[in-house]
Structure formats: C-alpha cells, structure tokens
N, C-alpha and C positions, 0 to 999 in steps of 0.2 A: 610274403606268402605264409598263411597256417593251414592247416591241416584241416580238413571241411570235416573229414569223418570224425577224428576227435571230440571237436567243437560240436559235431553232429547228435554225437553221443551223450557229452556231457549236456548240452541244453535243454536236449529232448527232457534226460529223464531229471532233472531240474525243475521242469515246468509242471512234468504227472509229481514231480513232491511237494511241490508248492500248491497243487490242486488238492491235494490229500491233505495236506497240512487244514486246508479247511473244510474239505467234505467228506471225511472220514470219518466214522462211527466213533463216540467218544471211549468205549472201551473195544481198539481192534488188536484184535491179539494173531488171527492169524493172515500171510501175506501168501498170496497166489500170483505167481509168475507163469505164461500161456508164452511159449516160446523162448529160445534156447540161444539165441544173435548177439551180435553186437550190444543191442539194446536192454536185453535180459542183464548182461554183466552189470550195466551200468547204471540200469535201475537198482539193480538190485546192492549195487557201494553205494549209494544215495541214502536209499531207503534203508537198507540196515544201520547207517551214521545216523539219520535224523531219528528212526521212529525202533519203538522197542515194541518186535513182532515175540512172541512161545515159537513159533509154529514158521517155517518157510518152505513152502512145497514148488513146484515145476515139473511142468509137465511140456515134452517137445513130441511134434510128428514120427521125428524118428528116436527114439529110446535113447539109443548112444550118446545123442547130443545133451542130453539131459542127462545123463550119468557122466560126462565129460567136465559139465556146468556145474554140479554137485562137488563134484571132488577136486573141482579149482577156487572154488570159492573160499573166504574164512568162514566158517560157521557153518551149522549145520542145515541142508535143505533137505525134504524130502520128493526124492523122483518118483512119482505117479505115474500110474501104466492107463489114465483114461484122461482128459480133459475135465469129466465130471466130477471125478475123483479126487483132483486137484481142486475145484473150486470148490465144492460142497462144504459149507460152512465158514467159508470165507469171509473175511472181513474188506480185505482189500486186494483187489483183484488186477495185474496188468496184463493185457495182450497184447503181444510182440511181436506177432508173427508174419508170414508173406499169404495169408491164406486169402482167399478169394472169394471164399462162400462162410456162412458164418460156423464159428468153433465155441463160441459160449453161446447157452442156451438160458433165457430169462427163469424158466421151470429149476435150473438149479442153482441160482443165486439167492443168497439168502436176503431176507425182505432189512433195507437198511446199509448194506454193502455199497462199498464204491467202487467201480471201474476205472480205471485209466485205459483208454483205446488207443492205441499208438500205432497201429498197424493199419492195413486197409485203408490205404492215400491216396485210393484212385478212384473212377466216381462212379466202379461198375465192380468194386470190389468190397466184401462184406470181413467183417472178425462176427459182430453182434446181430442176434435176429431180433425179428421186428417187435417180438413181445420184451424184449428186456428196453429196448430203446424207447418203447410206447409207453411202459411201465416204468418210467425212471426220471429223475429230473433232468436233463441234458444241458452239459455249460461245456463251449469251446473255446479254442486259441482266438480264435477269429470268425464271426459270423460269414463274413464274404468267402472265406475259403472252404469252411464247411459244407455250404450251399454250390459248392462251385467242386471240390474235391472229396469230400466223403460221401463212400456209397452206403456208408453204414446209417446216416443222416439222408441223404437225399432218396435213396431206394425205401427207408422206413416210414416217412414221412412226418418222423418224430419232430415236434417242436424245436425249437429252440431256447433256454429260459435264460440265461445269460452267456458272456462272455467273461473268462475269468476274471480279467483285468476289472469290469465290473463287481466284481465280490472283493477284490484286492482292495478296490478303493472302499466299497463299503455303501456301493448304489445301488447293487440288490445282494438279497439272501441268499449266505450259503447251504442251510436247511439240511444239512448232515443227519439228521433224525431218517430222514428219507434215502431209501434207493437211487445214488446220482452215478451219471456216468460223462466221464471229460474225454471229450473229443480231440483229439492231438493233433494236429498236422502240422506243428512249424509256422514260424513266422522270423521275417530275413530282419526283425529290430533284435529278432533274442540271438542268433547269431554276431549280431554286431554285439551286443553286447560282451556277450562270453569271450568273443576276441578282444574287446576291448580289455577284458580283465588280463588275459595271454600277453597280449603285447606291454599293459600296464606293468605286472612282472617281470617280464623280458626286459624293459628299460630301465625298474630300477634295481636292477641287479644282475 
C-alpha cells in the first residue's frame, strides 16, 4: 500500500515541470501560482528546485490561505489580493484550484506566457476562458481524456496541438516562442511510475 495523495501530489506537479521545462519562455523570470492546496505546495518545491524565478506571487479565493502558503514556504512569495494581479506579467502561470467557472482571463496574460491547468478535471468545470484557450497552443497528458474530462478543452472548443509525450519524444514542436497552455489531468502510467520510484527506495534501503 502507498499513499495516493502523495504520489498524487508529487506527479502531478512533476508533469506541469516537465511541460515547462519545454514550453516556457526562454527568459522567465516571474512564477504565478492561482490556488493555495495541496497542489500549490508541491508545485511550487518542484518548480523553485528546477527553474530560477526573481519574482513568486499567489494568489487564493480566500486571502488567509495564501498568507498561510507564503509564510510556510522557503523563499519569498508574494500574496496578491486579485487573480489579475497575480498573473499580469507573468512568465509562468499554474492554476490549482477547485473553481468551476473560469479564474484566468486570456486579456491578462502576457503574449508568450505558459499556463500549466491542473485544476478543472470535470467535463462541466472551467479554470481558463475561451479566448486564452483559443489564443494559445494547447498540449495535454492525454488526448482521450482531455476530450472526455476537460471542461476547459471540451466547453472551449480549443484545438488540440499535441500530447506532451509527443514533444518529449521530439514528433512535434514545442514552440515556447508562443502563448502555450498544458492541460493536466493525470494518467494511471505516471502514478505507476512515481510509485515505482517509492517502492524502488523502500527496497533498497
């Protein structure tokens, strides 16, 4: 038996840094964190390890939780009292949150910025509106479960231009020049894997 939420945790936001790693603007300086959860922590030790941000802002629904996030973290973030306020000028954008209608708005993303979408896993639930997803290059975990589980993708009618795992291998362009946004929803191989790493530790030692 391991622990789903852990594993849950760490893979997820494993996957938005591997996506960033290659569709990330080649000078991004500052990181935007949209929700305050589980998911914000652990994006946010990933991404501070791999990538060297100036700037860390967040912004949560309710304030506390974002002032709670701030003062638990190593390093300095700054808490934002609007959603827009947080992203404006942003380089690299993650939303994390449990919202239902959308919370980033395409009018204030900057032209060349990446989104990580990690939130919004139901197929009547929005993070992103329809001009940032129309306006943007679109790569997911998974085609079948995009079209099947995102309401951000299926209620938008946005494209779809690849699958990461396609840009990983190097069968299509990852086009970082451009406004791109990675669709998250999980897939039960990156769980097996991550456990596999768990239990690979646990055995030899």
């Amino acid at each position: 038996l391991l622990d789903g939420s852990v594993i849950t945790a760490k893979r997820t936001a494993a996957v938005s840094a591997i996506a960033t790693k290659f569709l990330m603007p080649a000078f991004a300086e500052v990181l935007c964190i949209l929700g305050a959860g589980v998911q914000a922590y652990s994006h946010y030790e990933i991404f501070t390890e791999l990538f060297t941000f100036k700037e860390v802002r967040i912004w949560n629904r309710t304030k506390e939780k974002a002032v709670k996030f701030a003062s638990s973290v190593n390093g300095p973030v700054q808490v934002c009292s609007s959603a827009q306020e947080a992203v404006t000028g942003a380089d690299v954008i993650i939303t994390v949150t449990m919202a239902t209608m959308p919370i980033l708005f395409g009018d204030w993303v900057k032209p060349g910025a990446h989104i990580n979408a990690v939130g919004a896993s139901r197929p009547d639930w929005r993070e992103l509106d329809d001009e940032l997803m129309k306006n943007s290059v679109l790569f997911v975990d998974s085609r079948e479960a995009a079209l099947t589980e995102s309401g951000d993708v299926i209620l938008s009618g946005a494209e779809i231009f690849a699958e990461l795992g396609e840009v990983v291998k190097g069968t299509k362009p990852a086009l970082p020049e451009k406004t791109t946004v990675f669709k998250s929803l999980g897939m039960a191989v990156e769980d097996t894997v991550a456990a596999k790493f768990v239990y690979d530790s646990w055995s030899a030692g």
